[in-house]
C-alpha positions in Angstrom: 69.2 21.8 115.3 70.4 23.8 112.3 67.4 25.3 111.5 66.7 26.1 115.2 70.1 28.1 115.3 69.3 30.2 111.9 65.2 30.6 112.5 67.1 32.3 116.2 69.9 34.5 114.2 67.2 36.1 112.1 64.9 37.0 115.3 67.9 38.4 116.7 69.3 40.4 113.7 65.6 41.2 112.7 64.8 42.6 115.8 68.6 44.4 116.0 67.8 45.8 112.5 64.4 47.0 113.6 65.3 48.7 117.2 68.5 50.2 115.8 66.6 51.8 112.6 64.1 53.1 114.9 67.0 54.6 117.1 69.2 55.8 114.3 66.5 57.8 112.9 65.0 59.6 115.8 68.3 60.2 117.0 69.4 63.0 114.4 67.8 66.3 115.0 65.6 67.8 112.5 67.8 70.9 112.0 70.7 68.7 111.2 68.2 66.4 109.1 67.6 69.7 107.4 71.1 71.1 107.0 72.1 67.0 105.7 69.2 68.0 102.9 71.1 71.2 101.4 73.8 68.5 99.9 70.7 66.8 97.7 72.2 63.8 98.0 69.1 61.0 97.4 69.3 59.4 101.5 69.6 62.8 102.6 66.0 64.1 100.7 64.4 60.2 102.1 65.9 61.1 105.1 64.0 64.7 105.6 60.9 62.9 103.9 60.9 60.3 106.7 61.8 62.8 109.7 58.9 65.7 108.0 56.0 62.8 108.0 58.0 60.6 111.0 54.7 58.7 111.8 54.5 56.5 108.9 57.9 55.4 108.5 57.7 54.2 112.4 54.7 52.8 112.0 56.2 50.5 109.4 59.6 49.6 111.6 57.2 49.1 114.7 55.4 46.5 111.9 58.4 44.7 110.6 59.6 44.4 114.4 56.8 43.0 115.8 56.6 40.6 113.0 60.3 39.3 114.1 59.8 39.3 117.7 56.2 37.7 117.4 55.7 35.6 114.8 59.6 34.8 114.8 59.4 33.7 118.5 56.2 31.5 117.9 58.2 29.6 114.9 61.3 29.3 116.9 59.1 27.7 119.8 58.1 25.3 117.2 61.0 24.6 115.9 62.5 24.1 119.8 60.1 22.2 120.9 60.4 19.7 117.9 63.9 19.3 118.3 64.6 19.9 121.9 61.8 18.6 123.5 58.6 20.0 125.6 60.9 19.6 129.2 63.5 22.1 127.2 60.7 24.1 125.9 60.1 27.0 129.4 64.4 27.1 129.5 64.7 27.8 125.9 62.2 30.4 126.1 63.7 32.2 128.9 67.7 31.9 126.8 65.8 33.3 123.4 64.1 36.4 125.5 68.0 37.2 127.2 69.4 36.7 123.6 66.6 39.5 122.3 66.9 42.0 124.9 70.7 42.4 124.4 71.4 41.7 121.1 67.8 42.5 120.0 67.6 45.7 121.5 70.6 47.3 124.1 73.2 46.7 121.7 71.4 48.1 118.5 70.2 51.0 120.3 73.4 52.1 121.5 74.9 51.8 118.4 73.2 53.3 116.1 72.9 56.2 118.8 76.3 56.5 118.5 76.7 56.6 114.6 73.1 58.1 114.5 73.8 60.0 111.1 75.6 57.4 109.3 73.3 54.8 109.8 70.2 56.9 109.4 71.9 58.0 105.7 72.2 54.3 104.9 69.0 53.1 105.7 67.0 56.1 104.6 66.0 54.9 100.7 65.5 51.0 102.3 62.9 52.4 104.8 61.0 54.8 102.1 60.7 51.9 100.3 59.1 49.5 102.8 57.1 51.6 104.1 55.8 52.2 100.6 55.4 48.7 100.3 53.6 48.0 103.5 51.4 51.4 103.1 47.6 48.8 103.6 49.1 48.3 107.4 50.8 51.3 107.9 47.4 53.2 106.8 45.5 50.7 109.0 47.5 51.4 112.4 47.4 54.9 111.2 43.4 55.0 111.1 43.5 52.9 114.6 46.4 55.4 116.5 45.3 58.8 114.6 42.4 59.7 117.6 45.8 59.8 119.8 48.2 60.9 118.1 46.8 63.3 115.6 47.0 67.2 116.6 49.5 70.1 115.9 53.1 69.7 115.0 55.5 70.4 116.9 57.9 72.8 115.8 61.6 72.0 115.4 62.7 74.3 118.3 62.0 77.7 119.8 63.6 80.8 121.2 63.9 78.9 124.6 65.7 76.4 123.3 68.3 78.8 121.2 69.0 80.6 124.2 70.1 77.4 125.9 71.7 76.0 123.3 73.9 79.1 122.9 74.7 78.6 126.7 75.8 75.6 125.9 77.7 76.1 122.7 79.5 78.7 125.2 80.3 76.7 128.4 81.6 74.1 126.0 83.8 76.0 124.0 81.5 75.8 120.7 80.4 79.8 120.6 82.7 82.5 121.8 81.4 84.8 125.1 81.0 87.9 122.4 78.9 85.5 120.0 76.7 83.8 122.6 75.8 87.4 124.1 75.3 89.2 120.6 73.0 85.6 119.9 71.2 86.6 123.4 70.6 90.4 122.3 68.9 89.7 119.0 66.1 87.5 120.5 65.7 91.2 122.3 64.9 93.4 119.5 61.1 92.0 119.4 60.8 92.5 123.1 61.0 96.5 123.1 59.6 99.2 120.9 60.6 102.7 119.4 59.6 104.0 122.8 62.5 102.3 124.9 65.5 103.3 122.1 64.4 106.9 121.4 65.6 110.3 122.4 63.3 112.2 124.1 61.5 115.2 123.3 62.9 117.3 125.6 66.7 116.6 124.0 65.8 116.6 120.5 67.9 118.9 118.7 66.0 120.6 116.1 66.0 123.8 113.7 62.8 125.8 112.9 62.2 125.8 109.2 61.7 129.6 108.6 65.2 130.3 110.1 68.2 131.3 107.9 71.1 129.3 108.0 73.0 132.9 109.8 70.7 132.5 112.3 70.9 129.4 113.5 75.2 128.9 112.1 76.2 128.3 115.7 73.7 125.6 116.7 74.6 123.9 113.4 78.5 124.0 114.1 77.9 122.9 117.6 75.6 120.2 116.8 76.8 116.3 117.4 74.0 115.0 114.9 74.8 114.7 111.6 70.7 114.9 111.1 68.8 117.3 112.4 64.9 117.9 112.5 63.3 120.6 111.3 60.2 121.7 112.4 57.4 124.2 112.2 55.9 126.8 114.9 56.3 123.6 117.3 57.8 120.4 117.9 55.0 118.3 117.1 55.3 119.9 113.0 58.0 118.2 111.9 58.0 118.9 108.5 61.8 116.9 107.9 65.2 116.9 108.3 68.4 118.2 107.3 71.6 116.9 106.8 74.5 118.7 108.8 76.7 118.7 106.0 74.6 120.3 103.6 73.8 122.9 105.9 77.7 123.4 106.2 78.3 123.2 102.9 75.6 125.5 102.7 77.0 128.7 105.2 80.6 127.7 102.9 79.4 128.9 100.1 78.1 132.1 101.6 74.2 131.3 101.0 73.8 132.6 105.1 70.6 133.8 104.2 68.7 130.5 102.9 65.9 129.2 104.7 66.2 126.0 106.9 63.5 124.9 104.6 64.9 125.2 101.6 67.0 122.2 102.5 64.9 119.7 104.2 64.6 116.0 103.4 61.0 113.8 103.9 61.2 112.5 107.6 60.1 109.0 108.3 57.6 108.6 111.1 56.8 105.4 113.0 54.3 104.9 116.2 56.0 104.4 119.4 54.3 101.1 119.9 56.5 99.5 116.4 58.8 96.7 117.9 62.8 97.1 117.0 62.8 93.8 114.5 60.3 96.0 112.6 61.6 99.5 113.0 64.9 97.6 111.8 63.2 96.3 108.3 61.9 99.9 108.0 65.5 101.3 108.0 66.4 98.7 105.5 63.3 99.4 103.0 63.5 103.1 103.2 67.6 103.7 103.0 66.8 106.1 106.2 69.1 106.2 109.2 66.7 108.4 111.2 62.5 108.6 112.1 60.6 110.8 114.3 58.8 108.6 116.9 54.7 110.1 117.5 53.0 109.0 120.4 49.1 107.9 120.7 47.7 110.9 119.8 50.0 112.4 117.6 52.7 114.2 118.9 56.2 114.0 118.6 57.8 111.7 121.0 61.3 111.4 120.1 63.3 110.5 117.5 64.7 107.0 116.6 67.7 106.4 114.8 69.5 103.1 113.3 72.2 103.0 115.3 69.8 103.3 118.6 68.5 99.9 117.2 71.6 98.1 116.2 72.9 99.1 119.7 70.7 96.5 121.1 72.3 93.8 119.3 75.9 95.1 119.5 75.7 97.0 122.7 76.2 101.2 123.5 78.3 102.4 119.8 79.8 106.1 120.9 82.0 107.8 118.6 84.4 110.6 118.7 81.8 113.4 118.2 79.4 111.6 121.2 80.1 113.9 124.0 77.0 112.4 125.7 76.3 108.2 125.8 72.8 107.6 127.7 70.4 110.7 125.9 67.8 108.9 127.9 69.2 109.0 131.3 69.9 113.1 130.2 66.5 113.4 129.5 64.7 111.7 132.4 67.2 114.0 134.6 65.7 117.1 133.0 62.1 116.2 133.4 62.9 115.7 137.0 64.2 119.5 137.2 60.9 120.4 135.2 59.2 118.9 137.6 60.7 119.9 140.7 60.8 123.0 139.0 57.0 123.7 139.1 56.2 121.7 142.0 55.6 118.3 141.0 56.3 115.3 142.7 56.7 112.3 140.8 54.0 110.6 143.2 51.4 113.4 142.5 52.2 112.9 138.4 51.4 109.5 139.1 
């Protein structure tokens, strides 16, 4: 009877060991299996080893928990029926399979679901090393499963998921509303080009190049940009731009009759087709805080600054010198009047 009692205690904490490893380990995410990893702690790197090649080291806890529930269960009938009779045999049977599914299986799971992380930490190195030491099966099952289950990885998580997550972190408390919405905004800047943050054409304030800083003193003083474009004969020969306080400093010092020219700074140009992630990494390469957006064939769309960029993130920045917020909406208004003007409906430009 005694060895009937202890062959049944090792089925049952085999099989508990087994189910709750299995559980432990998938129950940690990757991104904290990852983040557990920065500490280099030795069950954290055999942690991210088992959860980056996951296969094998469940292949090997599938193994060892067949063997308990299996083989186990065949030597326990044996032993049972030896020692309790055929007649006791079927009601046996029916007790040990009870025994297994709770303490086999329900209660291990939920545990180590529980205390997922822990566990996982403490069982990491034993796992490596059995599944090491049973690599002939594990390779074997791996030959048999691999027309199923070979194919691409999954990746750890996408923006979908971020997004809800963030809704989550913010419902629960986790993320504050100004954090989850600047979260939401950044996923943004590779939706929308140069073309949806510039300033028009039509509003670009700009300085012809061959002009003297006496002609052009009062568009300078009035100006709100602290860069301004300078161009050629037209708008679409940009050849740069100057800073508004040099061309202050400039008309200060009584040099009224320097060229525009004289003054200018390389421009930056981009296509109107660049998304804002990229246009962003630009800004950050080339120190600039201004670029003159060209259309498909050329010409000057509009200009682009950094601060039109980081607005998608933060939302609309206006200082004390902005007398006018949406540029955009200003210039869709006056193409409408240009329009109108010469007798163009929007249908007909359409």
């Amino acid at each position: 009877m005694v060895s009937l009692i202890l062959a049944v205690l090792i089925v049952i904490l085999g099989s508990a060991i087994c189910s709750g490893a299995e559980t432990a380990i998938l129950s940690v995410s990757p991104i904290r299996v990852r983040q557990l990893a920065q500490a280099k702690s030795p069950s954290s790197l055999a942690l991210l080893g088992i959860r980056t090649k996951i296969n094998r080291p469940i292949a090997t806890i599938v193994i060892l928990n067949n063997i308990f529930n299996i083989v186990g269960s065949i030597v326990v009938g044996s032993i049972a029926a030896k020692a309790l009779g055929e007649a006791w045999l079927g009601v046996f049977s029916g007790f040990l399979t009870f025994l297994v599914i709770i303490f086999g299986e329900i209660f291990p799971k939920t545990l180590c679901e529980r205390y997922a992380e822990p566990i996982s930490l403490a069982i990491a190195i034993p796992i490596r090393f059995l599944t090491l030491l049973l690599t002939p099966l594990v390779l074997l099952v791996e030959f048999v499963t691999s027309p199923v289950t070979k194919g691409r990885v999954p990746t750890t998580t996408n923006e979908a998921e971020i997004k809800f997550l963030t809704n989550i972190g913010y419902q629960e408390g986790v993320i504050e509303d100004d954090e989850a919405e600047m979260i939401q905004r950044v996923f943004q800047l590779n939706d929308i080009t140069a073309s949806d943050l510039m300033s028009p054409r039509v509003i670009i304030t700009y300085l012809k190049g061959n002009s003297t800083l006496a002609e052009c003193q009062e568009e300078i003083i009035s100006s709100q940009h602290s860069r301004i474009i300078v161009i050629g004969d037209l708008v679409d020969n940009v050849i740069g731009l100057v800073l508004k306080e040099h061309l202050l400093t400039a008309i200060i010092k009584g040099c009224q009759d320097q060229q525009v020219s004289e003054l200018v700074r390389d421009v930056r140009f981009v296509p109107a087709t660049i998304r804002a992630d990229k246009l962003l990494k630009v800004f950050q390469e080339t120190r600039e805080h201004l670029a003159v957006v060209l259309d498909e064939y050329g010409g000057v769309a509009g200009v682009v600054t950094l601060e039109d960029v980081l607005e998608v993130v933060t939302g609309e920045i206006v200082d004390e010198t902005d007398r006018n917020v949406d540029l955009q909406e200003i210039a869709r208004k006056k193409r409408q009047r240009l329009l109108k003007s010469r007798g163009i409906t929007n249908n007909e430009l359409n």
